[in-house]
N, C-alpha and C positions, 0 to 999 in steps of 0.2 A: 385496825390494819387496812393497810390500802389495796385495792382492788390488781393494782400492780404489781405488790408485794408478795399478795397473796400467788399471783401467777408464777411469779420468781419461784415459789415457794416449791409449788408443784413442779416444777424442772426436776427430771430423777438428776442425782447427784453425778450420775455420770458423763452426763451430758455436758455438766458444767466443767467439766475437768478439761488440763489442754488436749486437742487432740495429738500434740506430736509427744513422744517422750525420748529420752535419751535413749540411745543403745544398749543390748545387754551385756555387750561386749565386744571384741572386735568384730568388726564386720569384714569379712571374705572379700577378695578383689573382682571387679569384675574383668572379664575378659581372662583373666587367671583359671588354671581347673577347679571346678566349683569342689569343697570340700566332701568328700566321702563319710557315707556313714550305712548301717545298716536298725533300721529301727521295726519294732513288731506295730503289726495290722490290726484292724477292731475285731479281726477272724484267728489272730495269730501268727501270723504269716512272716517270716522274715522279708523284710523289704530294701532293696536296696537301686538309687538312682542307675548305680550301674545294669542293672535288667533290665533297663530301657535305652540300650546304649542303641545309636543312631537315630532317635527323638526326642525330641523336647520332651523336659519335666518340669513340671510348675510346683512351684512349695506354696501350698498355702496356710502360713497360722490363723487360728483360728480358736475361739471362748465363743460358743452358743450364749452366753449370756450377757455378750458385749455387744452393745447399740450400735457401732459401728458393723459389725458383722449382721446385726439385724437388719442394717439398712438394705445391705447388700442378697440374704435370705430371704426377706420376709417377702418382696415384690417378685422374687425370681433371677434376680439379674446375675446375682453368682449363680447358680444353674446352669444360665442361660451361655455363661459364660465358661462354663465347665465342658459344655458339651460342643460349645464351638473351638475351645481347645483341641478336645478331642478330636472332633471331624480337621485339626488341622496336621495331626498324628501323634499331638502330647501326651505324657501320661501327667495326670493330677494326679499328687498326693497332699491333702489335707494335712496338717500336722495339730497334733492338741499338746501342749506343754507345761497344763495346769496341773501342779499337785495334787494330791487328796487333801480335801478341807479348802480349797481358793476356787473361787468361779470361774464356771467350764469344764472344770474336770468330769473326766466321764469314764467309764469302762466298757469292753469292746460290746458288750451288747447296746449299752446306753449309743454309745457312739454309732450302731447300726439303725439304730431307731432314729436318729437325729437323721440320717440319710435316706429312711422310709418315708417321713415325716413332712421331709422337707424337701423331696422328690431330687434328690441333690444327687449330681451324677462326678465324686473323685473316682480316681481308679484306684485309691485306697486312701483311708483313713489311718495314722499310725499316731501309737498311743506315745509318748514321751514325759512322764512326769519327772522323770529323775531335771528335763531341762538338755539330756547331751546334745540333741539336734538343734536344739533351740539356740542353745550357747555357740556352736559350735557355726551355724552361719548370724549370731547375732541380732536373731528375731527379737525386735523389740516391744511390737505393737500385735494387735489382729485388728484386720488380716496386714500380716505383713507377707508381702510376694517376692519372688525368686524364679526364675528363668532359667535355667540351666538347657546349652544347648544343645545339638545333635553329638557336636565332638565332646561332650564335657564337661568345656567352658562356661563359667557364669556371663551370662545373659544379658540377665535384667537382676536389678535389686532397689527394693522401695515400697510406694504407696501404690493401692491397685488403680487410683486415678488422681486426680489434680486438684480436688474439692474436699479439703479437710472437713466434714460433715456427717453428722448422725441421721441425714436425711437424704431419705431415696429420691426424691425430686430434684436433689442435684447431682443423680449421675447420668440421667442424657443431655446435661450441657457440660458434664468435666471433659476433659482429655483423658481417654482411656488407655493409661500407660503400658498397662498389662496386654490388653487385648493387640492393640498398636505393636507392642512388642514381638508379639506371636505371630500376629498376620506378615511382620518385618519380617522374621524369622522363616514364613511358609514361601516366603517370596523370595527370597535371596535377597533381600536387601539390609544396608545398613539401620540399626535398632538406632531411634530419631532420641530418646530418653533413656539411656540406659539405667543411668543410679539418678532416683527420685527419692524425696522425702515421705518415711512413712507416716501414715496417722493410724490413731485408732484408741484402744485401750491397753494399759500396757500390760505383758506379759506377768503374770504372775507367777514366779520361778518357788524352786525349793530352796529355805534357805540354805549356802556353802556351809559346811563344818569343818 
C-alpha cells in the first residue's frame, strides 16, 4: 500500500462526504415572518422566538460530533461568536435535532455539559428529536444558521460563512455571513447575503411513519 493511500485511508469518513446536502424540506422565506414554534431547553424550559420579541434570534443547528461544528468549537470561534451576538442584543438558541441512537444526540444534562465544556455561551440549548423545529425551518446541515429579526422577519438563512470546510484555518479568510448579518442588523443597514448555501453534516432526522 502506498504511502498516499495510506493517508487517504486515515481521512475520517466524514470529512470525505459533500459538505452541502439537500434540504430537509422546505425552507421558510426570507424576509417572510420567520415560522413560530415553541421547543423545550437542556433545563426544561419552554422556549419560544417570540420571548425575544424586539431582538434578533439566531438558530443555530448543531451535532457535537460533526467536524464541521468541531471546526467551528474546538478553536473558539463559535463562542467567540456567540457572545458577540449577544453584546449586539440577540438571543442564541442552539438547536440539536438528533434522535436517540444518531450522532449528537444528547439529553438536557449532557447538552449542559457540552456548554460547560466548551465554554460556549447560547441563551439556550433546545432539545428537538422528534425533528419539528428542524423540519419546520428546513435545517438541513450543522451548523446550519437563521437570523430572525427584531420585527420577526426571517433574516438571514444558510452557511455560517463562505468556506465549505472541516478546517478551522479557513475561517479568518471566509466571508462571515452570520456575523456580517448581525452587525447589518445592529446597524440599520441592508443584510449584503441574505440566503447562502449551507455546508456541513447532514441532519440526522427521526425516520416519518
Amino acid at each position: 500500500m502506498t504511502v498516499r493511500r495510506r493517508a487517504l485511508l486515515a481521512v475520517p469518513a466524514a470529512l470525505l462526504a459533500p459538505a452541502f446536502v439537500a434540504p430537509a424540506g422546505a425552507s421558510p422565506a426570507v424576509d417572510a415572518p420567520a415560522p413560530g414554534f415553541t421547543g423545550t431547553d437542556s433545563n426544561g424550559a419552554s422556549i419560544s422566538p417570540t420571548q425575544f420579541a424586539g431582538r434578533p434570534v439566531v438558530l443555530e443547528w448543531t451535532n457535537d460530533g460533526c467536524p464541521y461544528v468541531r471546526k467551528w468549537y474546538g478553536g473558539g470561534a463559535m463562542q467567540d461568536l456567540q457572545r458577540q451576538a449577544a453584546a449586539m442584543g440577540a438571543a442564541w438558541l442552539s438547536i440539536i435535532s438528533s434522535p436517540p441512537g444518531e450522532q449528537g444526540h444528547v439529553d438536557g444534562a449532557q447538552a449542559n455539559e457540552l456548554i460547560r465544556t466548551r465554554n460556549a455561551a447560547p441563551r439556550h440549548v433546545l432539545l428537538d428529536p422528534e425533528g419539528r423545529i428542524g423540519r419546520l425551518y428546513g435545517a438541513s446541515v450543522t451548523p446550519h444558521m437563521f437570523i430572525i429579526d427584531a420585527k420577526g422577519l426571517l433574516a438571514y438563512a444558510g452557511g455560517i460563512d463562505s468556506i465549505a470546510s472541516a478546517r478551522a484555518e479557513d475561517i479568518p479568510r471566509a466571508t462571515p455571513y452570520v456575523r456580517d448579518a448581525l452587525t447589518a442588523l445592529a446597524e440599520g443597514r441592508p443584510i449584503a447575503n441574505k440566503v447562502t448555501r449551507p455546508y456541513g453534516c447532514a441532519v440526522k432526522y427521526r425516520s416519518q411513519v
